[in-house]
C-alpha positions as CSV (number, residue, x, y, z in Angstrom):
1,X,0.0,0.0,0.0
2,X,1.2,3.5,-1.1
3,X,2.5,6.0,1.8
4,X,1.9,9.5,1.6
5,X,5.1,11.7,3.5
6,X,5.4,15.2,3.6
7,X,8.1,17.7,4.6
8,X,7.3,21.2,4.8
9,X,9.8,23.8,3.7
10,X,12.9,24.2,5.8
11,X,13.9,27.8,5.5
12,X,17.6,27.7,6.9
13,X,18.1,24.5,5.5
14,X,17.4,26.4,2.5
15,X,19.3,29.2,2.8
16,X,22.3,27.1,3.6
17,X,22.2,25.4,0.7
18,X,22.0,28.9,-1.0
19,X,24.4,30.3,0.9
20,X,28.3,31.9,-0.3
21,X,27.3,31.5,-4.0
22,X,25.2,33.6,-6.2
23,X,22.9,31.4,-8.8
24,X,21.7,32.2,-12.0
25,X,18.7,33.8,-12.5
26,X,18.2,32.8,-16.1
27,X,20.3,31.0,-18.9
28,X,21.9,34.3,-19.9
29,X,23.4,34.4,-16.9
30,X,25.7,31.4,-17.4
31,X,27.9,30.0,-17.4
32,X,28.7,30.1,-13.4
33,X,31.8,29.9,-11.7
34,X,31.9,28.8,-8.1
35,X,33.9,26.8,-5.3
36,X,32.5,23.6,-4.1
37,X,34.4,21.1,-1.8
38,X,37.6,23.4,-2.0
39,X,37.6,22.8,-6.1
40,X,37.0,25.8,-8.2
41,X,33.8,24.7,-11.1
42,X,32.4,25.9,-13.6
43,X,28.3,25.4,-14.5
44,X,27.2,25.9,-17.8
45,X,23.5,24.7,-19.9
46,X,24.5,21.7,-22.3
47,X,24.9,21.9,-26.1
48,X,26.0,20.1,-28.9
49,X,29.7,21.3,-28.0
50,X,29.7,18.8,-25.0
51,X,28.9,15.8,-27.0
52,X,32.1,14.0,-26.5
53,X,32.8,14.7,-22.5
54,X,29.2,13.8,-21.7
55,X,29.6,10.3,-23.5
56,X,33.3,10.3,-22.0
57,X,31.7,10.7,-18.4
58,X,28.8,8.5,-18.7
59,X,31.7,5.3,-19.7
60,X,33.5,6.6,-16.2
61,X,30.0,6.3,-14.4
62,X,29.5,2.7,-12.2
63,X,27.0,0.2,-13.1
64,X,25.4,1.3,-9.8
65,X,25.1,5.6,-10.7
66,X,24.2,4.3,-13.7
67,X,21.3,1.6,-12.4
68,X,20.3,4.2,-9.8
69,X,19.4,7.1,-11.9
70,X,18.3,5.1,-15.2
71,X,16.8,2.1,-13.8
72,X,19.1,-0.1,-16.0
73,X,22.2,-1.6,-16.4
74,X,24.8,0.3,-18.1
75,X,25.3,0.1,-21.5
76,X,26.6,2.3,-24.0
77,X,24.1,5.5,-25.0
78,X,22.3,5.5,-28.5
79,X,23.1,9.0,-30.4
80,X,19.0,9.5,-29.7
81,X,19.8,9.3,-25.9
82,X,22.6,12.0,-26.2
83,X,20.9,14.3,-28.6
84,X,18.1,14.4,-25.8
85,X,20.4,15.9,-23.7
86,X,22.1,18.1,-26.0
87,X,20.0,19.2,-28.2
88,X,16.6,20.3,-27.1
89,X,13.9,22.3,-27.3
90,X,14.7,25.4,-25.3
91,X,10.9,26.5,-24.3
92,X,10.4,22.5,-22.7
93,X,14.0,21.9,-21.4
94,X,16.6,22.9,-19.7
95,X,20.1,21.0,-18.9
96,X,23.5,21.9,-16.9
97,X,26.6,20.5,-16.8
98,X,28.9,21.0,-13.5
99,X,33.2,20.7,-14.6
100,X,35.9,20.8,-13.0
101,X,38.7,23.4,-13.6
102,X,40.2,21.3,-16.3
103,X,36.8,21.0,-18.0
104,X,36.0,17.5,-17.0
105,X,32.4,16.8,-16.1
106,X,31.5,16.0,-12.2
107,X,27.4,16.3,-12.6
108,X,24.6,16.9,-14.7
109,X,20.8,17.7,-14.1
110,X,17.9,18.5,-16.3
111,X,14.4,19.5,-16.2
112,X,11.7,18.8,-18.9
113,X,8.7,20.6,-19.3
114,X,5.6,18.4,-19.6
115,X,3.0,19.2,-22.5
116,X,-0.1,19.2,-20.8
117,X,1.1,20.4,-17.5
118,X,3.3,23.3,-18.4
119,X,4.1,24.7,-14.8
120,X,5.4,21.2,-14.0
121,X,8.5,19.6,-15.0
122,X,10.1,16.4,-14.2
123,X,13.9,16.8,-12.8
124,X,17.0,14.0,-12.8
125,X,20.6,14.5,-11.0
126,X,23.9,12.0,-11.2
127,X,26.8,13.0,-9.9
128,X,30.4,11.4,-10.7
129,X,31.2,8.9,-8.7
130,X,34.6,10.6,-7.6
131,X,33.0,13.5,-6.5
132,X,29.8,12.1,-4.3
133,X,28.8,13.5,-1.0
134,X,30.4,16.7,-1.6
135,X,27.5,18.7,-2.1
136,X,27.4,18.6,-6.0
137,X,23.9,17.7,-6.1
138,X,22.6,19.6,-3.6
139,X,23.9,23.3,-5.2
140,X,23.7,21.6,-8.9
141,X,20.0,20.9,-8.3
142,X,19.5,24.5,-6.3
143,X,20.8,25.8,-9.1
144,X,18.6,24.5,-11.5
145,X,15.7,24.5,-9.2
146,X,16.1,28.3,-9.5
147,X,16.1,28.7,-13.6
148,X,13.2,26.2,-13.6
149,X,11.2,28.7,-11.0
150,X,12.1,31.7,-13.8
151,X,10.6,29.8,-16.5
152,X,7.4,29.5,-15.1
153,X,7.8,25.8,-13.7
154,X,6.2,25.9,-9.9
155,X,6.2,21.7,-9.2
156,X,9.0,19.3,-10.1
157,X,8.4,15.5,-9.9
158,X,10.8,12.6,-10.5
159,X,10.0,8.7,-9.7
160,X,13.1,7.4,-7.8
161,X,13.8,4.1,-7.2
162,X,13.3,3.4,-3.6
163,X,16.8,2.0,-3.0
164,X,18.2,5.3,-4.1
165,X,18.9,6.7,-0.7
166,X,21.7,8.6,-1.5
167,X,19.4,10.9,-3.7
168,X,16.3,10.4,-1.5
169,X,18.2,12.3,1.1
170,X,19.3,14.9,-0.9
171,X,15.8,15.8,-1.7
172,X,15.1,16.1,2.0
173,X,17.9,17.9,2.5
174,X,17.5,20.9,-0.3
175,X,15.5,22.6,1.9
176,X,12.1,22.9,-0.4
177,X,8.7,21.2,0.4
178,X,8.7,17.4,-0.3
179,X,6.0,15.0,-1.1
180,X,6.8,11.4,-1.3
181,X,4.4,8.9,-2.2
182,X,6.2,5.5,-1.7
183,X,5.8,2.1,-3.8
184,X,7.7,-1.0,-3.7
185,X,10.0,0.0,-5.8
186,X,9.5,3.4,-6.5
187,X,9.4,6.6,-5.5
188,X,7.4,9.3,-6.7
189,X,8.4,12.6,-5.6
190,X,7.2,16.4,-5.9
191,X,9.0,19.6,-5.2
192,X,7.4,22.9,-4.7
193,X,9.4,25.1,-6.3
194,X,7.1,28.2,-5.3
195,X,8.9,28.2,-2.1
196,X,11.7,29.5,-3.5
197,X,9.7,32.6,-4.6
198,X,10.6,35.0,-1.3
199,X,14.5,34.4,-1.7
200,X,14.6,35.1,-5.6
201,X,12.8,38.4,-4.6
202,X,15.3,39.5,-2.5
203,X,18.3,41.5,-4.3
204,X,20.6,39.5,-3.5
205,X,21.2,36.2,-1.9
206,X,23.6,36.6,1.2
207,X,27.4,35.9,0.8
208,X,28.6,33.9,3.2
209,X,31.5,31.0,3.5
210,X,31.0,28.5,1.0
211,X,29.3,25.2,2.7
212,X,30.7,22.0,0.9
213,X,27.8,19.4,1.6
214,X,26.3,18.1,4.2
């Protein structure tokens, strides 16, 4: 039988994660220079440009990244499954790439616009494995989370397989209101992105000490 579980919005959860960075408020504000874990990164959106070090980091990825955030066993990707995340419609899509200083990828995330529902949009996150638990996904999501919010998107909603821990406590640890409704197997989960709507109204976000992860 399904379970319904709720977290409301954690406000200086929230702020941490927002905290001694300053996100972009739209695509033309990329790409994004920042410091996470003590490494100095660089976030831009994905193009056509990053075809070969997006197939070069998905062959470094485990079999488990790779179960966990497809829900299949690794194999390599079909030029249909790289053009969708390289070249996209703009007005449905939206996907970043997090590198390191030499340009090598540590993360990507994306979020598709739905047809029918088109202030909802479904997210995904993988991180390398070399650079887990270092707060990649929390500021890589945040950060996405935030351009979503510009475009008009006000719910997110992913299905997650229920032995993804890793990523379910990310979710819970962003900060934003959380819905989970929980299966066997999976996961289906929803963001309020609204919540974010009293911070982006603000001038500024506040620059303090970079946090690197919880």
């Amino acid at each position: 039988m399904a379970r319904y579980l709720c977290w409301p919005q954690d406000e200086a959860r929230l702020r941490r994660g927002l905290a001694g960075w300053r996100p972009a408020r739209r695509r033309g504000d990329l790409p994004l220079t920042m410091v996470l874990a003590g490494e100095r990164c660089t976030l831009h959106e994905l193009g056509p440009g990053d075809e070969a070090r997006l197939v070069q980091a998905f062959a470094g990825l485990s079999q488990q990244s790779v179960y966990l955030r497809f829900m299949r066993a690794k194999q390599p990707p079909t030029p249909e499954q790289v053009s969708f995340f390289l070249d996209y419609p703009r007005e449905r899509q939206i996907s970043l790439l997090l590198c390191d200083a030499g340009g090598e990828p540590l993360a990507q995330a994306q979020s598709v616009r739905r047809r029918l529902h088109p202030d909802r949009a479904e997210f995904s996150c993988i991180v390398a494995d070399h650079f887990q638990h270092k707060g990649a996904g929390r500021r890589l999501l945040l950060a996405l989370a935030i351009l979503a919010r510009g475009e008009g998107i006000g719910e997110w909603t992913a299905e997650v397989l229920a032995q993804n821990r890793p990523m379910l406590g990310l979710l819970k640890g962003l900060g934003l209101p959380l819905t989970l409704v929980t299966g066997r197997e999976l996961i289906f989960v929803r963001l309020d992105l609204a919540a974010l709507d009293p911070l982006l109204a603000a001038t500024a976000v506040p620059a303090t000490p970079d946090l690197e992860g919880e």
